[in-house]
C-alpha positions as CSV (number, residue, x, y, z in Angstrom):
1,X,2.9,36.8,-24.5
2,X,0.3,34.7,-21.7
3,X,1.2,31.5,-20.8
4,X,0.6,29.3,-24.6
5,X,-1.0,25.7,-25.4
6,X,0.8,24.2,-27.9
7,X,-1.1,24.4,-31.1
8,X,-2.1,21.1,-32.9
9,X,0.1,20.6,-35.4
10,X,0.5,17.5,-38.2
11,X,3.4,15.9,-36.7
12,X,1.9,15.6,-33.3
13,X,0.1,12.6,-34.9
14,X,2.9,10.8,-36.2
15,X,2.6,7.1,-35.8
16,X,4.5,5.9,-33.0
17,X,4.9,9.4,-31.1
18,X,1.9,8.9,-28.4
19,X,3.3,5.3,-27.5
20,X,7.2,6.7,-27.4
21,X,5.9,9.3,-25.4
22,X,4.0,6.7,-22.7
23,X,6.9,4.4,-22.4
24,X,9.1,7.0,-21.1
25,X,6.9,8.0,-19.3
26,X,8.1,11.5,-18.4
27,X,9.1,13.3,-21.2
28,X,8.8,17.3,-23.1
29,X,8.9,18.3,-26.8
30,X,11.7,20.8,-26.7
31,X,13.3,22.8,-28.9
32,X,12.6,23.3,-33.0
33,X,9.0,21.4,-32.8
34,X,7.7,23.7,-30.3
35,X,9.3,27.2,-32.0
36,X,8.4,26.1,-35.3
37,X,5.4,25.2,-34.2
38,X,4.0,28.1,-32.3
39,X,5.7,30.2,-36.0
40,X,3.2,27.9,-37.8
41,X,6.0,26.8,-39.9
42,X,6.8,23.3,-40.8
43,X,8.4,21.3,-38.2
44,X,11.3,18.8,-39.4
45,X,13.3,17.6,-36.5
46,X,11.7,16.1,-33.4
47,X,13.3,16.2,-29.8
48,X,12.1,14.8,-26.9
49,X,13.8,15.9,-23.8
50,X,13.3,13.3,-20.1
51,X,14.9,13.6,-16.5
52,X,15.9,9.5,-16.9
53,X,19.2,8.7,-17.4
54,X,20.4,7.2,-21.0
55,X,20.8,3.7,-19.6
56,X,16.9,3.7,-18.5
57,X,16.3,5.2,-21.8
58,X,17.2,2.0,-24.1
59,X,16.0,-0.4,-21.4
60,X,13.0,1.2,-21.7
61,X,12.7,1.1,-25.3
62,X,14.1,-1.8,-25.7
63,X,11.4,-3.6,-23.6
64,X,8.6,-1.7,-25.9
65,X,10.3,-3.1,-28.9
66,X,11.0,0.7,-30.1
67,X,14.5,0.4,-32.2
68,X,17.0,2.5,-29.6
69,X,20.3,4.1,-31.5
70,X,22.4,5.5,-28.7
71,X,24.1,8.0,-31.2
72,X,25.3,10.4,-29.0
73,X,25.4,8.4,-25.5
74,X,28.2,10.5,-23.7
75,X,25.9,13.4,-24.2
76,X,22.5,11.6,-23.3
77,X,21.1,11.0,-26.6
78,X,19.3,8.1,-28.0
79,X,17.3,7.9,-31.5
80,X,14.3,6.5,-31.3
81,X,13.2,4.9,-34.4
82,X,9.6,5.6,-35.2
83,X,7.2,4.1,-38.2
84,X,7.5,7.5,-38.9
85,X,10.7,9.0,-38.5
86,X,13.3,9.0,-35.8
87,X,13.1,11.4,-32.5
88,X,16.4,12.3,-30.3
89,X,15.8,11.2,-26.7
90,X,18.0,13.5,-24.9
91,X,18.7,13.2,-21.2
92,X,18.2,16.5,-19.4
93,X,21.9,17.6,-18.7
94,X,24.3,20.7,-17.3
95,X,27.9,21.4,-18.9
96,X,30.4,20.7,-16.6
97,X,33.4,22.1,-18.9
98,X,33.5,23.5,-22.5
99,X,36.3,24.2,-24.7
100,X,34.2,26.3,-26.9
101,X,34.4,23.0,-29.6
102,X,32.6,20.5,-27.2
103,X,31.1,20.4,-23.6
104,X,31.5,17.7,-21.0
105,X,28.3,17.0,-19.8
106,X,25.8,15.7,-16.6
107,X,23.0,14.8,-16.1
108,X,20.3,16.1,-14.4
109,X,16.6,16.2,-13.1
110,X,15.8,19.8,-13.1
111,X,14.2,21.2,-16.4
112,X,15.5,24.7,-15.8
113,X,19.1,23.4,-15.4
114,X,18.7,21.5,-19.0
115,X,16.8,25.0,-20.4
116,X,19.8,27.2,-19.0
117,X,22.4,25.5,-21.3
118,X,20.8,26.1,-24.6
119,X,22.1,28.9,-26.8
120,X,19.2,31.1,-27.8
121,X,15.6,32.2,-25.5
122,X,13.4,30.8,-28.2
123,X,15.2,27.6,-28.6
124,X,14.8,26.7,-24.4
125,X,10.7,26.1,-25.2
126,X,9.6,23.1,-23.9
127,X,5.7,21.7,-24.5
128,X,3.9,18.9,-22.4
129,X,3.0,16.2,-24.7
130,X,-0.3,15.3,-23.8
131,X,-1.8,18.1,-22.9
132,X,0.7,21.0,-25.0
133,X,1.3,22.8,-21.9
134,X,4.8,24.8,-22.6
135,X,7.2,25.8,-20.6
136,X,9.4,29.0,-20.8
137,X,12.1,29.6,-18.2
138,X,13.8,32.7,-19.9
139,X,11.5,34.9,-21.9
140,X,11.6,33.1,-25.1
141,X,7.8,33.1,-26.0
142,X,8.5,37.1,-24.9
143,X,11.2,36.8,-27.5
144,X,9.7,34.7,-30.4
145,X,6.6,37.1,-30.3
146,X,9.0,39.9,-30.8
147,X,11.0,37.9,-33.5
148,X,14.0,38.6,-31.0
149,X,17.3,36.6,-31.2
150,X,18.9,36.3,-27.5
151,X,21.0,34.3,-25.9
152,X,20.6,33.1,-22.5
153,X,22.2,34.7,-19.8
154,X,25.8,35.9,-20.2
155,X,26.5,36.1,-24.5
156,X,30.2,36.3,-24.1
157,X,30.2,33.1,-21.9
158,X,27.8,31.4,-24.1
159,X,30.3,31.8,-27.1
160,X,33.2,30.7,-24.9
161,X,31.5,27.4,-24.2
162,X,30.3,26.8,-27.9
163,X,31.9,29.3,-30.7
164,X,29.6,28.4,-33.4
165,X,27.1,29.9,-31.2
166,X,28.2,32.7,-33.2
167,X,27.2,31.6,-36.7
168,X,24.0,30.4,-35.1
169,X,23.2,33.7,-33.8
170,X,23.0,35.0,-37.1
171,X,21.3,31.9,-38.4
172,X,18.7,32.1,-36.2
173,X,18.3,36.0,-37.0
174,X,18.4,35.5,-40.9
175,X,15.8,32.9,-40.0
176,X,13.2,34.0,-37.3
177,X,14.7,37.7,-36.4
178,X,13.7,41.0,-37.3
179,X,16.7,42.3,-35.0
180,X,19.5,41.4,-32.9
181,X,19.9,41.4,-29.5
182,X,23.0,44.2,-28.8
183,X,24.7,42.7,-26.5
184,X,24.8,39.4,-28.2
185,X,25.4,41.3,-31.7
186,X,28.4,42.9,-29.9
187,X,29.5,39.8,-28.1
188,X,29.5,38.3,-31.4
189,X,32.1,40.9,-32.8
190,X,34.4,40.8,-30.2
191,X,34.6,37.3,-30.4
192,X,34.7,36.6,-34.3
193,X,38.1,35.4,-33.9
194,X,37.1,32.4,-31.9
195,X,36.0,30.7,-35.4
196,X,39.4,29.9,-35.8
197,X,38.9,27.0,-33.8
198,X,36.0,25.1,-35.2
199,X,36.5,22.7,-37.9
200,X,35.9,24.1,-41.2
201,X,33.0,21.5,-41.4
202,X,30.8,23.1,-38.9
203,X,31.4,26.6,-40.5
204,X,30.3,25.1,-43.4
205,X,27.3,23.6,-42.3
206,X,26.2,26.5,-40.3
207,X,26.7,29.1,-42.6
208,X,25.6,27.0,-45.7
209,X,21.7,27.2,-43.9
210,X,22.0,30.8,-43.2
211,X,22.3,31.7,-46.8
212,X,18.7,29.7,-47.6
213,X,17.2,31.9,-44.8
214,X,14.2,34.4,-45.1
215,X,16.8,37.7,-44.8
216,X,20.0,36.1,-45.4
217,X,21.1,38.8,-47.4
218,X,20.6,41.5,-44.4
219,X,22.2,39.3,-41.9
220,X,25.1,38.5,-44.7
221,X,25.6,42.6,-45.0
222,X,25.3,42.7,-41.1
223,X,28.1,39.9,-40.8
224,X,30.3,42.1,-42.9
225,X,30.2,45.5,-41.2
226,X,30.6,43.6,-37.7
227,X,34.0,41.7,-39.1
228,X,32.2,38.2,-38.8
229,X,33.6,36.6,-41.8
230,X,37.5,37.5,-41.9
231,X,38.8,35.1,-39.7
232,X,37.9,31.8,-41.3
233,X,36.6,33.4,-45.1
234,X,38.4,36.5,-46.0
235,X,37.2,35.8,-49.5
236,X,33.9,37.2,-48.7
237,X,34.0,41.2,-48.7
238,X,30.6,41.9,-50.2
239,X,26.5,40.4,-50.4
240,X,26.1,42.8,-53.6
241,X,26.2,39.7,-55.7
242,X,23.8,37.9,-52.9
243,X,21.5,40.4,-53.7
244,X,21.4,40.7,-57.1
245,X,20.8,36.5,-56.6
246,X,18.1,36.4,-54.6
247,X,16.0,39.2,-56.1
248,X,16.6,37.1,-59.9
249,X,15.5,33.4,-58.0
250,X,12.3,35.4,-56.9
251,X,11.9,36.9,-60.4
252,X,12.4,33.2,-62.1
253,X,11.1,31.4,-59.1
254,X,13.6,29.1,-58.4
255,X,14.5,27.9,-54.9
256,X,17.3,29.0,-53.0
257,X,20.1,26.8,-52.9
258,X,22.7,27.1,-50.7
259,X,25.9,26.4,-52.7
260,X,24.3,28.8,-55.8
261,X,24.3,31.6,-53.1
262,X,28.0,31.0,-51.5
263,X,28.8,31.3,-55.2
264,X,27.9,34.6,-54.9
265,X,29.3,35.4,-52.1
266,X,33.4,34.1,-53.2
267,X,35.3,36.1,-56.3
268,X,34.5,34.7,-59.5
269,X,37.4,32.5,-59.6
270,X,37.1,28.7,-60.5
271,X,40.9,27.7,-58.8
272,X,40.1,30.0,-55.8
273,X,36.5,28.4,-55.2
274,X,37.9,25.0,-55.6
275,X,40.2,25.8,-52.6
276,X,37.6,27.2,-50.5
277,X,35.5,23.7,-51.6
278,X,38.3,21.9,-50.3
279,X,38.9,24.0,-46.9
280,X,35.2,23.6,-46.2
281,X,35.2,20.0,-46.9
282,X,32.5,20.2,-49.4
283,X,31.4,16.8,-51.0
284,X,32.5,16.3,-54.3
285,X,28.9,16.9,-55.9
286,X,29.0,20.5,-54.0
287,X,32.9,21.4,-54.8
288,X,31.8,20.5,-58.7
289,X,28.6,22.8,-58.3
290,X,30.8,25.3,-56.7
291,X,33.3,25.5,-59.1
292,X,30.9,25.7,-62.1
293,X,28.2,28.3,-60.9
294,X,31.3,30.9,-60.7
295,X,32.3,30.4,-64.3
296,X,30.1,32.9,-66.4
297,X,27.7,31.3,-68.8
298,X,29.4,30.7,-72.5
299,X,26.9,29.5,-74.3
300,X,22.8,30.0,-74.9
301,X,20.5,28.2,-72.3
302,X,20.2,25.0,-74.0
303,X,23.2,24.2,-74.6
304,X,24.6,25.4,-72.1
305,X,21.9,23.1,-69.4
306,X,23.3,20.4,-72.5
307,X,27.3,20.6,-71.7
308,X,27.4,21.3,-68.2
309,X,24.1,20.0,-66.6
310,X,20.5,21.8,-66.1
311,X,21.6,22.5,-62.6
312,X,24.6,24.5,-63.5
313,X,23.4,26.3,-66.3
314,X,20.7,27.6,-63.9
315,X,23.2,28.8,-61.2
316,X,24.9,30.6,-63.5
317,X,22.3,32.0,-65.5
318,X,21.1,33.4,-62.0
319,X,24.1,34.6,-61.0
320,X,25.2,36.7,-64.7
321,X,23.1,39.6,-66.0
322,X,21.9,37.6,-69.0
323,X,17.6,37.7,-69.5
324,X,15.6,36.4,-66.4
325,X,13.3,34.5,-68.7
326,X,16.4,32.2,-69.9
327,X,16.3,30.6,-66.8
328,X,12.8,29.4,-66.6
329,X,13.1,28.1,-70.0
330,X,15.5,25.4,-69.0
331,X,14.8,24.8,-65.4
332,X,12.2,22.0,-65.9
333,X,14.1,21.1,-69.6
334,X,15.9,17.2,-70.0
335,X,18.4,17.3,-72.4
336,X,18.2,14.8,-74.8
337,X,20.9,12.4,-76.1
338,X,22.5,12.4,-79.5
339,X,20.3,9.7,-81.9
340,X,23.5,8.1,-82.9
341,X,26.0,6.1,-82.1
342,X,30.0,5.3,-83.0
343,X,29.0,2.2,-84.4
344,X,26.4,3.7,-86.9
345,X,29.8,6.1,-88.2
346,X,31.7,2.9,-88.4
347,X,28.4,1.4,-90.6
348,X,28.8,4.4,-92.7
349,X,32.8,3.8,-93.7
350,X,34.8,4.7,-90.8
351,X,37.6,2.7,-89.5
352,X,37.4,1.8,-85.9
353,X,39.6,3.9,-83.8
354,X,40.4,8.0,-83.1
355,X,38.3,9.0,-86.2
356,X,35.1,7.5,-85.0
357,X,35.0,9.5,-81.7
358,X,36.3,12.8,-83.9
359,X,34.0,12.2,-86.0
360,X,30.7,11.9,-83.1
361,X,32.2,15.3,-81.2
362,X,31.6,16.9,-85.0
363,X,28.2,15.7,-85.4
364,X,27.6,16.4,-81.3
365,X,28.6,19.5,-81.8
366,X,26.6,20.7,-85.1
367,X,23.2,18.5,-83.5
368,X,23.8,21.0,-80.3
369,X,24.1,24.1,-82.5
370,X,21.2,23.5,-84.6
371,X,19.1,22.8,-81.4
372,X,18.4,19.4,-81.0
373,X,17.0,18.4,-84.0
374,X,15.6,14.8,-84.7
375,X,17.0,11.9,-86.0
376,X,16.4,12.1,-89.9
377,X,18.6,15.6,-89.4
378,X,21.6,13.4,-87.4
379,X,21.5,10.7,-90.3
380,X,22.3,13.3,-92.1
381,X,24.8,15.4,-90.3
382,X,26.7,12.0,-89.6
383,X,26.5,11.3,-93.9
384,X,28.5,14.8,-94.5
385,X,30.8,14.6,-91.3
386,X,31.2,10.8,-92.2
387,X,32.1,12.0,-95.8
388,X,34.0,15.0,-95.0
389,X,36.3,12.4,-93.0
390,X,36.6,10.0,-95.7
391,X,37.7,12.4,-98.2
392,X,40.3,14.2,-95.7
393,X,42.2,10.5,-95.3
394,X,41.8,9.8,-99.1
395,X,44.3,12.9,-99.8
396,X,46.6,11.5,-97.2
């Protein structure tokens, strides 16, 4: 691939980007933006990289009246807060010593330096703001035209300084790839075990955008044969249920979601997936969507979306063998409340207490299997529960 002008892309206009760019002076997009960009794909994050130290950084801003949060200031990064949308400032740096969990950083003035400590060849791009002039120090345009995933220099190094560089690689290949590099594939495999010693939160996160990738379920199979998984989740031994997923979202044309597909991945157990919630630290909303979408559906769509929630009854609708076209049916559907109300049972005879909420969970329960019908129908399901009730304490 010849040497590339950055294509003009929407976010290149944002308001606030050419003035950030002018106060600082010297400054390269780097990263996502310029990948993404030359993919023609939607850019979402925005990183500036600059030889001046973080210090210079916020006095700089500051004096422009651009709001500076120094949220990662050890490592050189400051957000700058646009009309638009913040942008990572990020000091051009070189490890000094990694753990393999977190790096110790300098900084530096040399844009090769800052490029050699990235993971992957098509994340080291960088692009001149002004004029979209980009710079590639290790082959990555080479590589992104190829749809190649390799890491920079040494693989088994680069996973010694940064072990999630290992779910990354296959992120980035579920994402962009059409194949591995083999000597980062195999570096990957020897090294699988080094997952042990991340937190179970960036597992999580790194694994939970892999499954919304383009070819997730090729790189999920790939992880698999090469042992990638059985350090940290022995649960998953198999993508057939990922498959058979993703080909009924196209079918129904529902988005991936990310939780829905680890579903698939874990046994259809509700107590083992809440302990894998739990290990991975899901949030509460997640570990209740995980738990749910492994249960297999009990009920027909609608009241099914009505018990447990639309977005449940959709995951597991997708992820059973029941008809494709129950899922569409209900995807867009707001379930509608019961027309009625305990104090309308105790209007009708009922004495305040137990019997009135007995008495609703009947009528609930016939509205629901009767589908939803109005409120003349309730009036009268509530007169013959209401009834039914009244004679039952009469023969007490």
């Amino acid at each position: 691939m010849d040497r590339l002008i950055l294509p003009a892309a929407e976010w290149r206009d944002r308001e606030g980007l050419d003035r950030l760019v002018e106060v600082l002076g010297t400054a390269r997009f780097v990263g996502g933006s310029v990948r993404d960009t030359l993919l023609g794909i939607p850019v979402s994050d925005l990183d500036l990289a600059t030889p001046l130290p973080p210090e210079r950084v916020l006095e700089l801003l500051k004096a422009a009246q651009i709001r500076a949060v120094p949220t990662g200031l050890a490592h050189g990064t400051i957000t700058a807060v646009l009309p638009s949308g913040p942008v990572e400032v990020t000091t051009l740096r070189r490890d000094v010593s990694t753990d393999g969990r977190r790096a110790t950083v300098a900084f530096t003035d040399d844009w090769r330096e800052d490029a050699a400590r990235r993971d992957f060849t098509i994340n080291a791009l960088y692009a001149e703001p002004r004029t979209g002039a980009i710079f590639d120090y290790f082959g990555g345009l080479a590589d992104l035209e190829a749809r190649h995933v390799r890491f920079i220099g040494d693989p088994i190094q680069r996973i010694a300084e940064d072990h999630l560089r290992i779910l990354r690689f296959f992120r980035f290949l579920a994402r962009f790839g059409d194949r591995p590099d083999a000597q980062g594939l195999d570096a990957c495999t020897v090294r699988a075990k080094d997952l042990m010693a991340l937190s179970r939160e960036r597992i999580r996160d790194e694994l939970l955008k892999l499954l919304v990738a383009r070819d997730a379920v090729r790189v999920v199979e790939l992880m698999l044969a090469r042992g990638i998984f059985a350090p940290v989740l022995p649960e998953i031994v198999s993508a057939t249920a990922l498959a058979h997923l993703v080909a009924r979202e196209a079918v129904a044309g529902i988005a991936p979601n990310p939780i829905r597909r680890f579903a698939a991945l874990i046994p259809r157990d509700a107590d083992l997936a809440d302990q894998i919630a739990a290990r991975l630290k899901l949030s509460k909303a997640e570990r209740r969507r995980l738990v749910a979408a492994v249960r297999a559906p009990d009920h027909a769509p609608k009241p099914l979306a009505y018990r447990i929630g639309v977005e449940s009854a959709v995951d597991q609708l997708l992820l059973s063998d029941r008809p494709i076209d129950e899922v569409p049916a209900i995807h867009a559907w707001q379930p509608p409340q019961l027309p009625l109300t305990g104090g309308a049972l105790v209007a009708r005879g009922l004495a305040k207490g137990p019997d009135v909420a007995r008495a609703l969970r009947a009528v609930e329960d016939r509205w629901v299997a009767e589908n939803f019908p109005g409120e003349e129908r309730v009036a009268a399901l509530a007169d013959e529960v209401v009834a039914q009730a009244l004679a039952a304490t009469s023969k007490e």
